[in-house]
N, C-alpha and C positions, 0 to 999 in steps of 0.2 A: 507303498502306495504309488502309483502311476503318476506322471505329470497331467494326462489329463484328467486321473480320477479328483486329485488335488484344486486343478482350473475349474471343475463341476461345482464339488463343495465352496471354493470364494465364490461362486458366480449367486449359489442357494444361501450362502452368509447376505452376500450385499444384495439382496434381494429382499430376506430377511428382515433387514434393518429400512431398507425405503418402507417396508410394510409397515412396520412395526412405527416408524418415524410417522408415518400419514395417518396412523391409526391414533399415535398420541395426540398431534395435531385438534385432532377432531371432537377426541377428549378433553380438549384444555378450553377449551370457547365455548360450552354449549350452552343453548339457547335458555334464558330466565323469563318464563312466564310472567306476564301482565301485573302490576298489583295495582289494586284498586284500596285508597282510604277516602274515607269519607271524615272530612270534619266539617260540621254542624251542616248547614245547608248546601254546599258548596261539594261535588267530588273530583278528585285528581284522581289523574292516571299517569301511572310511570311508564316509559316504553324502556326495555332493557339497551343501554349504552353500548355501541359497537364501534369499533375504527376501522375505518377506511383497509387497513392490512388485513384484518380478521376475515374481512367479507371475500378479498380476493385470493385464489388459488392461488395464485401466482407468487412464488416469492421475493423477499428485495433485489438479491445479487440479478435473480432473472429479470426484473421487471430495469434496472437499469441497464442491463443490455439491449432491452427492447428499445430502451428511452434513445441510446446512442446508434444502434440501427434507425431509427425513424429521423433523428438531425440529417443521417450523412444520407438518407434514400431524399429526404428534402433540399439537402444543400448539393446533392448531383442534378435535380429535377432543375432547383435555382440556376444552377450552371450551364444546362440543356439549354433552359430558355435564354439566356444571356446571348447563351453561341448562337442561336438560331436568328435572334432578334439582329445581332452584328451580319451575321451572312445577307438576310434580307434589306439589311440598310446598303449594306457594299455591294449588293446586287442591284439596287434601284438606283444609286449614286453612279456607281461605275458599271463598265463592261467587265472587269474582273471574274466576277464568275462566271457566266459566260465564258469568255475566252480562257480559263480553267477546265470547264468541263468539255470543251471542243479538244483541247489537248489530252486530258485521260480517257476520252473515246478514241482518240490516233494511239494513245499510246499501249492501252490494253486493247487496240485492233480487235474491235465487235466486230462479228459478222451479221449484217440486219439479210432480213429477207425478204 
């Protein structure tokens, strides 16, 4: 058998199995109809118990990666604002920026027109 006929068959294996994995999934949770009891004058209704995991696609290992993407995309935005808020203080306190960006327009030589 060929190297790539071999790379075809793993590729229809683990294909396979994500099916087969999503399809048990869907098996293992399904939904329990309403039950109604009546005692004496009084009736209850049960609603069938679900967890928070059940409801979402998503799974744990992925949903904590999302968790730790969303800290560092909040604590770079934190960081933005910080720098930006210091630039605007040292720009109304002093000439410093100013006199900064007079000298990176001499230095990268714009040509205006």
């Amino acid at each position: 058998m060929s190297r790539r006929n071999r790379h075809k068959k793993k590729k229809k294996l683990k294909l396979q199995k994500k099916i087969s994995q999503f399809a048990a999934a869907g098996k293992e949770s399904p939904a329990e109809p309403e039950q109604i009891q009546t005692t004496g004058e009084s009736a209850v209704q049960q609603a069938p118990v679900e967890s928070e995991e059940s409801e979402s696609i998503i799974d744990t290992p992925t949903r904590k990666l999302i968790a730790k993407d969303v800290r560092m995309i909040i604590i770079t935005l934190l960081g933005l604002a910080v720098i930006l808020v210091a630039v605007k203080t040292l720009q109304l306190k002093t000439g410093y920026i100013n006199s900064f960006g007079d000298w990176l327009y001499k230095i990268t030589n714009i040509q205006t027109m």
